[in-house]
CHARMM internal coordinates of N, CA and C (Angstrom, degrees):
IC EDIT
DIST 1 N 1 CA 1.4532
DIST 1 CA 1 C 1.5291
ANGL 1 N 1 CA 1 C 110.59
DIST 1 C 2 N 1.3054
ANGL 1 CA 1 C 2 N 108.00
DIHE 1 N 1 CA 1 C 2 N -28.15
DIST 2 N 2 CA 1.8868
ANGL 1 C 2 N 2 CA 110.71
DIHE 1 CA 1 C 2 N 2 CA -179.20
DIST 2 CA 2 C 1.1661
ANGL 2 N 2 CA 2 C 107.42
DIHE 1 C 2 N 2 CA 2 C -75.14
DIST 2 C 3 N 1.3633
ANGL 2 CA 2 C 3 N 124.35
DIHE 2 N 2 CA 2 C 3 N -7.94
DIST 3 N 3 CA 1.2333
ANGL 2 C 3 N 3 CA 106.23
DIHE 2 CA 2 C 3 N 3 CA -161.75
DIST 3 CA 3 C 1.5501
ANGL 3 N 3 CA 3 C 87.48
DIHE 2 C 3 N 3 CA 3 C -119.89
DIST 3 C 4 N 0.9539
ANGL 3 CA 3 C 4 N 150.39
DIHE 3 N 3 CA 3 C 4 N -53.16
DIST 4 N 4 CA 1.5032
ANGL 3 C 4 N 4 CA 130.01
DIHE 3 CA 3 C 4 N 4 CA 144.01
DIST 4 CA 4 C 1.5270
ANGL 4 N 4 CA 4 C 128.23
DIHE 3 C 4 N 4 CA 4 C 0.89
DIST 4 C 5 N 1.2338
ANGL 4 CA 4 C 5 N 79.34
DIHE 4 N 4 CA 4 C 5 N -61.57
DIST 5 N 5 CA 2.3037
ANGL 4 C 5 N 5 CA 80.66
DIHE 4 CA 4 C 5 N 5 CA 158.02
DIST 5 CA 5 C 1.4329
ANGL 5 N 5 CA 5 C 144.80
DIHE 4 C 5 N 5 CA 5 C -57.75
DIST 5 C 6 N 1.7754
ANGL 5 CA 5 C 6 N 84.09
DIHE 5 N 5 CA 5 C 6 N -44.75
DIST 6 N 6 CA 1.5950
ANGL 5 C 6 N 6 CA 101.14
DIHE 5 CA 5 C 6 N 6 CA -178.17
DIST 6 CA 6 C 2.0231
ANGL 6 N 6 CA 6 C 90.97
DIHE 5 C 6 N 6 CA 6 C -73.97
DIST 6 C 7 N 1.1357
ANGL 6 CA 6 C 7 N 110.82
DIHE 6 N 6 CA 6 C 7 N -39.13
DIST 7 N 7 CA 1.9030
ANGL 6 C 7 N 7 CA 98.40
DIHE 6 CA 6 C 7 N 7 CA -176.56
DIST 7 CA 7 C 1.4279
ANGL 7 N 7 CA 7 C 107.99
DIHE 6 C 7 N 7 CA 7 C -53.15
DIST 7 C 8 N 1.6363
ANGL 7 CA 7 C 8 N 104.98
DIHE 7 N 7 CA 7 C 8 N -33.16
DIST 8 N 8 CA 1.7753
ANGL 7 C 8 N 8 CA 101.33
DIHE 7 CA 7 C 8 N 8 CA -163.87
DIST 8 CA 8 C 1.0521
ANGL 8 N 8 CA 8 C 101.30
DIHE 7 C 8 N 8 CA 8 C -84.81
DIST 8 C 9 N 1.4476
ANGL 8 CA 8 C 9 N 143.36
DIHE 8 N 8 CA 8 C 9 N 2.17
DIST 9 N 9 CA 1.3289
ANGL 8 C 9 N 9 CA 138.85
DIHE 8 CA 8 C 9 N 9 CA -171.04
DIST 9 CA 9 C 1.5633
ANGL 9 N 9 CA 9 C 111.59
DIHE 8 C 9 N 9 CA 9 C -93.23
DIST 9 C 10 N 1.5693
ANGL 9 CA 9 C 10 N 106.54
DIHE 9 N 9 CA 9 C 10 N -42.03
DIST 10 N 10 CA 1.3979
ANGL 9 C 10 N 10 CA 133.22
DIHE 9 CA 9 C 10 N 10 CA -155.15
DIST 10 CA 10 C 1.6925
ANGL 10 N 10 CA 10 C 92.93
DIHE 9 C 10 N 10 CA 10 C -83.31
DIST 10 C 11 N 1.5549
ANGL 10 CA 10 C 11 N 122.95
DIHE 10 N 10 CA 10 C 11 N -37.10
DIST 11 N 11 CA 1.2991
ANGL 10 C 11 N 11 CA 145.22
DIHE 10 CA 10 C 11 N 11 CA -176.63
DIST 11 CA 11 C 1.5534
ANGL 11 N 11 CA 11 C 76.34
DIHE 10 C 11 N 11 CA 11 C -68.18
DIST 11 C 12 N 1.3404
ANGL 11 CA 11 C 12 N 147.07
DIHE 11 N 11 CA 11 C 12 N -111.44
DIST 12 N 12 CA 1.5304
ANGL 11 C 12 N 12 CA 150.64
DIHE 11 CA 11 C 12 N 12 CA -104.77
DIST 12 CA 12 C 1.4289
ANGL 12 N 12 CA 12 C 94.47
DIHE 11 C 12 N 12 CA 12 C -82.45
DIST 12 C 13 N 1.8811
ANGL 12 CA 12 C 13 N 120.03
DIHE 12 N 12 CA 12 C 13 N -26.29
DIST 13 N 13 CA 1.1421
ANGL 12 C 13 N 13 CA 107.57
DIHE 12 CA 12 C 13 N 13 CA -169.62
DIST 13 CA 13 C 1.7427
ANGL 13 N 13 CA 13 C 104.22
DIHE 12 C 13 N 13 CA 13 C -81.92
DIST 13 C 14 N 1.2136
ANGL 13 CA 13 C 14 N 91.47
DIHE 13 N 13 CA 13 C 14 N -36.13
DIST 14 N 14 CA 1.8333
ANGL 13 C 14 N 14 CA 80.35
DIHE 13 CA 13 C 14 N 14 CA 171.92
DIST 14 CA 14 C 1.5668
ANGL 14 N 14 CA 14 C 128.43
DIHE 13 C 14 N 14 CA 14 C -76.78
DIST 14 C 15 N 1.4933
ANGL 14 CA 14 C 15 N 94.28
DIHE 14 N 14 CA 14 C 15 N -1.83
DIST 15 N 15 CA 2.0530
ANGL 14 C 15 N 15 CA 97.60
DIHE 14 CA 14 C 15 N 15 CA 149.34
DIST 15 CA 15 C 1.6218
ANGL 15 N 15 CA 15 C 119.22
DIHE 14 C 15 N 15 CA 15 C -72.00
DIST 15 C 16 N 1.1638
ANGL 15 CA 15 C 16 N 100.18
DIHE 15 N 15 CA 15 C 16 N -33.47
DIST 16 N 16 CA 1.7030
ANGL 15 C 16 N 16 CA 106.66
DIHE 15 CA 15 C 16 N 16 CA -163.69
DIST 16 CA 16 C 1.8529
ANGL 16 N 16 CA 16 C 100.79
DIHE 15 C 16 N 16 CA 16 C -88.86
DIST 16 C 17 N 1.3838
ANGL 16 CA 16 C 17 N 108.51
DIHE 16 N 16 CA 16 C 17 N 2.03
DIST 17 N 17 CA 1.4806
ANGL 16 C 17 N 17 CA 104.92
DIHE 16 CA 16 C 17 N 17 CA -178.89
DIST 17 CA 17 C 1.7715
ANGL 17 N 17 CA 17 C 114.21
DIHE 16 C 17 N 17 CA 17 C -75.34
DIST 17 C 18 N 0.6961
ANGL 17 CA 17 C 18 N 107.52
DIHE 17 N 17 CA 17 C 18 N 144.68
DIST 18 N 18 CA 1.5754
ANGL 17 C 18 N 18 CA 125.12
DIHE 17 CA 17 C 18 N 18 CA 178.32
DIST 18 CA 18 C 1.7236
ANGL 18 N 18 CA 18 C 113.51
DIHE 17 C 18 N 18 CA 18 C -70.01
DIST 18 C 19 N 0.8308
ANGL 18 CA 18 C 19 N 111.44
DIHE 18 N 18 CA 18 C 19 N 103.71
DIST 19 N 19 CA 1.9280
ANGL 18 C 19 N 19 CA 117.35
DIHE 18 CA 18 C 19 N 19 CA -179.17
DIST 19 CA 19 C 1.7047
ANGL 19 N 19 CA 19 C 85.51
DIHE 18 C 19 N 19 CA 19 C -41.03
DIST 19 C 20 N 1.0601
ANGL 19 CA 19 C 20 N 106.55
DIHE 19 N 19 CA 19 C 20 N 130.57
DIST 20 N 20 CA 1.5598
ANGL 19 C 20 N 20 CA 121.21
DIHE 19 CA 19 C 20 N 20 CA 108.68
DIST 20 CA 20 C 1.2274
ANGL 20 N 20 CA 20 C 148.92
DIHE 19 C 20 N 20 CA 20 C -28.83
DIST 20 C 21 N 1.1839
ANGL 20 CA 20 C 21 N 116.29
DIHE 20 N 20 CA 20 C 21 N -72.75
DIST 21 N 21 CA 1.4613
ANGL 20 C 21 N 21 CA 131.58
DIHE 20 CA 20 C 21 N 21 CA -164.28
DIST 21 CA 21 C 1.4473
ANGL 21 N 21 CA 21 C 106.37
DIHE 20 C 21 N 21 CA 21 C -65.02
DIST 21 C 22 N 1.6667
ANGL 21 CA 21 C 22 N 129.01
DIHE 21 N 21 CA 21 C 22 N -13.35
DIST 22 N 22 CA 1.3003
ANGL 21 C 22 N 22 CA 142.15
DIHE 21 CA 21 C 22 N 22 CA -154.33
DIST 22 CA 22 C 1.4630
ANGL 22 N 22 CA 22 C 126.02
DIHE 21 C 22 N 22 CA 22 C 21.17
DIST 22 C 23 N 0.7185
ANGL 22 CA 22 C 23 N 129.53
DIHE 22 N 22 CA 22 C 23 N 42.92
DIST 23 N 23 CA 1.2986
ANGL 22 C 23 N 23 CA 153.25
DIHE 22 CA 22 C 23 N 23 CA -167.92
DIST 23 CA 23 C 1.6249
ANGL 23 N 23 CA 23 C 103.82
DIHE 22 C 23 N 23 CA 23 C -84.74
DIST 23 C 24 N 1.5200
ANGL 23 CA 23 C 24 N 125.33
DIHE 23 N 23 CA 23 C 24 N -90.98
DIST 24 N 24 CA 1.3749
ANGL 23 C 24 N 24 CA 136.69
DIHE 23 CA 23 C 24 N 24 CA 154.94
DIST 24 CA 24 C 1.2866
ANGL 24 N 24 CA 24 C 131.28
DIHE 23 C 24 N 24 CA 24 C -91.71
DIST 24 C 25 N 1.2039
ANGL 24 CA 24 C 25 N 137.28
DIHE 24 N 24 CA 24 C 25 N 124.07
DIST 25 N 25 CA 1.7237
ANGL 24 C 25 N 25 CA 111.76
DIHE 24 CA 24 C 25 N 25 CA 169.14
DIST 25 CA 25 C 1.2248
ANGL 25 N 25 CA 25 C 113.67
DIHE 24 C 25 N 25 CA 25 C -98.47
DIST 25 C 26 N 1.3461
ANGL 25 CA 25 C 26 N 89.24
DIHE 25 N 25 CA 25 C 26 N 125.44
DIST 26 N 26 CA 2.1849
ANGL 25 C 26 N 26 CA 85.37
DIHE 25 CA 25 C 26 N 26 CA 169.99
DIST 26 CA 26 C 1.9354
ANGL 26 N 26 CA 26 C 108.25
DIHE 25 C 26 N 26 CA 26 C -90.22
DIST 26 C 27 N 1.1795
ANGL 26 CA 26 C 27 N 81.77
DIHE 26 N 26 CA 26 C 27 N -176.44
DIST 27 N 27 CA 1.4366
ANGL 26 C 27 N 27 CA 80.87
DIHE 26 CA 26 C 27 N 27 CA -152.39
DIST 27 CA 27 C 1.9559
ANGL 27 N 27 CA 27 C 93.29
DIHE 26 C 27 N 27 CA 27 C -100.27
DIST 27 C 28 N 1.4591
ANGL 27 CA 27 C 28 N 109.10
DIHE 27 N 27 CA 27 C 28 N 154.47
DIST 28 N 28 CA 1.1661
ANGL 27 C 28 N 28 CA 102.12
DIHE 27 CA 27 C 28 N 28 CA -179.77
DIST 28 CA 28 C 1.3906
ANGL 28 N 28 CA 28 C 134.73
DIHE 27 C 28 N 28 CA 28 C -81.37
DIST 28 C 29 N 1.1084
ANGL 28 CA 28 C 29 N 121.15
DIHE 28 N 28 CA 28 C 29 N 128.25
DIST 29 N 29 CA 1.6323
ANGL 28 C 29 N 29 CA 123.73
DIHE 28 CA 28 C 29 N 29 CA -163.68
DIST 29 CA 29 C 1.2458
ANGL 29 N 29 CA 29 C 112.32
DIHE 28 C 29 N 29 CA 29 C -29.71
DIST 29 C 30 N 1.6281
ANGL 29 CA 29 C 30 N 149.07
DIHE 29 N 29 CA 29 C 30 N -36.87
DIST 30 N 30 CA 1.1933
ANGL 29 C 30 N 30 CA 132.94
DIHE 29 CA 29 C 30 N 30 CA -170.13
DIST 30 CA 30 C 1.6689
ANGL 30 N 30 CA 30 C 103.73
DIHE 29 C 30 N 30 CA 30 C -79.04
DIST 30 C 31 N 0.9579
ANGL 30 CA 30 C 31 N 119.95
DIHE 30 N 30 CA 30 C 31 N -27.22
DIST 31 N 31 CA 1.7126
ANGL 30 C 31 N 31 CA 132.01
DIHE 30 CA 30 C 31 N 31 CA 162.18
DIST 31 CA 31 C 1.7483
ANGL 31 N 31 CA 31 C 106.76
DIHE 30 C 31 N 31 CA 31 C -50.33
DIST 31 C 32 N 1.2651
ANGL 31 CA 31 C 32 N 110.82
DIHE 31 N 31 CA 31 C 32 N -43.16
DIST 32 N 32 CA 1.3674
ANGL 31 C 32 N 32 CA 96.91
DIHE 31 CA 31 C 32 N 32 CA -167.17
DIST 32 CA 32 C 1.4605
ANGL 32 N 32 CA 32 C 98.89
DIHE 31 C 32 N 32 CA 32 C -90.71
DIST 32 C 33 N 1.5958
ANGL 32 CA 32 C 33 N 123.89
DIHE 32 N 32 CA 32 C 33 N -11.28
DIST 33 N 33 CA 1.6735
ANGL 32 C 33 N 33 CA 116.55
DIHE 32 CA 32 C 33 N 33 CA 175.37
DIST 33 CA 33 C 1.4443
ANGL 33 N 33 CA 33 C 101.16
DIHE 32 C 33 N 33 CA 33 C -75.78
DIST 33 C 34 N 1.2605
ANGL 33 CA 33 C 34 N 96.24
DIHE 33 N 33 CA 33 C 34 N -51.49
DIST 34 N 34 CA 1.8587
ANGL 33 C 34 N 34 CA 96.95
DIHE 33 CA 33 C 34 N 34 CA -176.76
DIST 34 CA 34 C 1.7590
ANGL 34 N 34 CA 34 C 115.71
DIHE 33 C 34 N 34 CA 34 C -47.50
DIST 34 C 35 N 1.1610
ANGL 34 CA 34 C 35 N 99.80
DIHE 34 N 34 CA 34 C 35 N -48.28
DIST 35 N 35 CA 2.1349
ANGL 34 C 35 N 35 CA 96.36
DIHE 34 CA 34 C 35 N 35 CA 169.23
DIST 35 CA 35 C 1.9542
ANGL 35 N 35 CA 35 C 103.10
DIHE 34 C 35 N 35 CA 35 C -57.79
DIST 35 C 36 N 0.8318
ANGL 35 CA 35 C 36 N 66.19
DIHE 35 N 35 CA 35 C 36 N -45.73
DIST 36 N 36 CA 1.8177
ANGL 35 C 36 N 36 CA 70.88
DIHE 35 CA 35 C 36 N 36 CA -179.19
DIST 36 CA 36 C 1.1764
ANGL 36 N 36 CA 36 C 146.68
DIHE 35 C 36 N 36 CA 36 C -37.52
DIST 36 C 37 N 1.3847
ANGL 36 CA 36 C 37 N 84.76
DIHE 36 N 36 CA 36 C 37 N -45.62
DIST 37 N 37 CA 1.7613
ANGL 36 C 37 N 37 CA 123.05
DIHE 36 CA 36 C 37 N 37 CA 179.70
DIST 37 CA 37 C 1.9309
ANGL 37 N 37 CA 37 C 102.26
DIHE 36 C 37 N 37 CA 37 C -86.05
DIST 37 C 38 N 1.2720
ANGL 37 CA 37 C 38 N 103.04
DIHE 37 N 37 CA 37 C 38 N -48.81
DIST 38 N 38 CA 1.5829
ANGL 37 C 38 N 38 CA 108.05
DIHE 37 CA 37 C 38 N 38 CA 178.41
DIST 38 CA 38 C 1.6151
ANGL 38 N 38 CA 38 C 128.37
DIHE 37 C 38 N 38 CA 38 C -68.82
DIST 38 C 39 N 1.9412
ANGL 38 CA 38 C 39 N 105.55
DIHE 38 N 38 CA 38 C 39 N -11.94
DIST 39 N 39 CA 1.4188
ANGL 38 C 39 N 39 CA 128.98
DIHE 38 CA 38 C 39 N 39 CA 178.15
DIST 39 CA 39 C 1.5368
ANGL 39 N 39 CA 39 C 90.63
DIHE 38 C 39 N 39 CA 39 C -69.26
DIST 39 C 40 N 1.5245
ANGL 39 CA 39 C 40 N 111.58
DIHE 39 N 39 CA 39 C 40 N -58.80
DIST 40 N 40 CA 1.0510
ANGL 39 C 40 N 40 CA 121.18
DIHE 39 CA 39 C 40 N 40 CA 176.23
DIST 40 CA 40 C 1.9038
ANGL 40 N 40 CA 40 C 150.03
DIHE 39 C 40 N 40 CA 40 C -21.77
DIST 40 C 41 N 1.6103
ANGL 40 CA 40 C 41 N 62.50
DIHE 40 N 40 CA 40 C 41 N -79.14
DIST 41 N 41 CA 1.9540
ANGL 40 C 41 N 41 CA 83.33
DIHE 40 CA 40 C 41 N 41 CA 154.68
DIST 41 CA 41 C 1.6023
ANGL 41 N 41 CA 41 C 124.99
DIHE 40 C 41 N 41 CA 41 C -52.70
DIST 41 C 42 N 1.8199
ANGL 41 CA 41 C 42 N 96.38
DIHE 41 N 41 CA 41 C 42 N -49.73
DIST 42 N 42 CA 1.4650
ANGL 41 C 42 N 42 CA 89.62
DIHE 41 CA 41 C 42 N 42 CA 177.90
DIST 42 CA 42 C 1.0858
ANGL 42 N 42 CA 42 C 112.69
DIHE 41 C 42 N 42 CA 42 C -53.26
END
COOR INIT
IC SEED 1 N 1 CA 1 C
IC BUILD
């Protein structure tokens, strides 16, 4: 089970990583729940 965690951690943190390449930035996943959640509400 710990190690299930440590994958899901290592997974979200390499969502929240910052490009390199600078090219585009996407935006970071809690940004896209938060629009999400507020599409919602409306």
């Amino acid at each position: 089970m710990k190690q299930n965690e440590e994958k899901d951690q290592k997974w979200l943190q390499s969502l929240m990583k910052k490009p390199d390449n600078g090219k585009k930035r996407r935006l970071p996943l809690h940004y896209l729940v938060l629009l999400g959640c507020l599409g919602v509400a409306l």
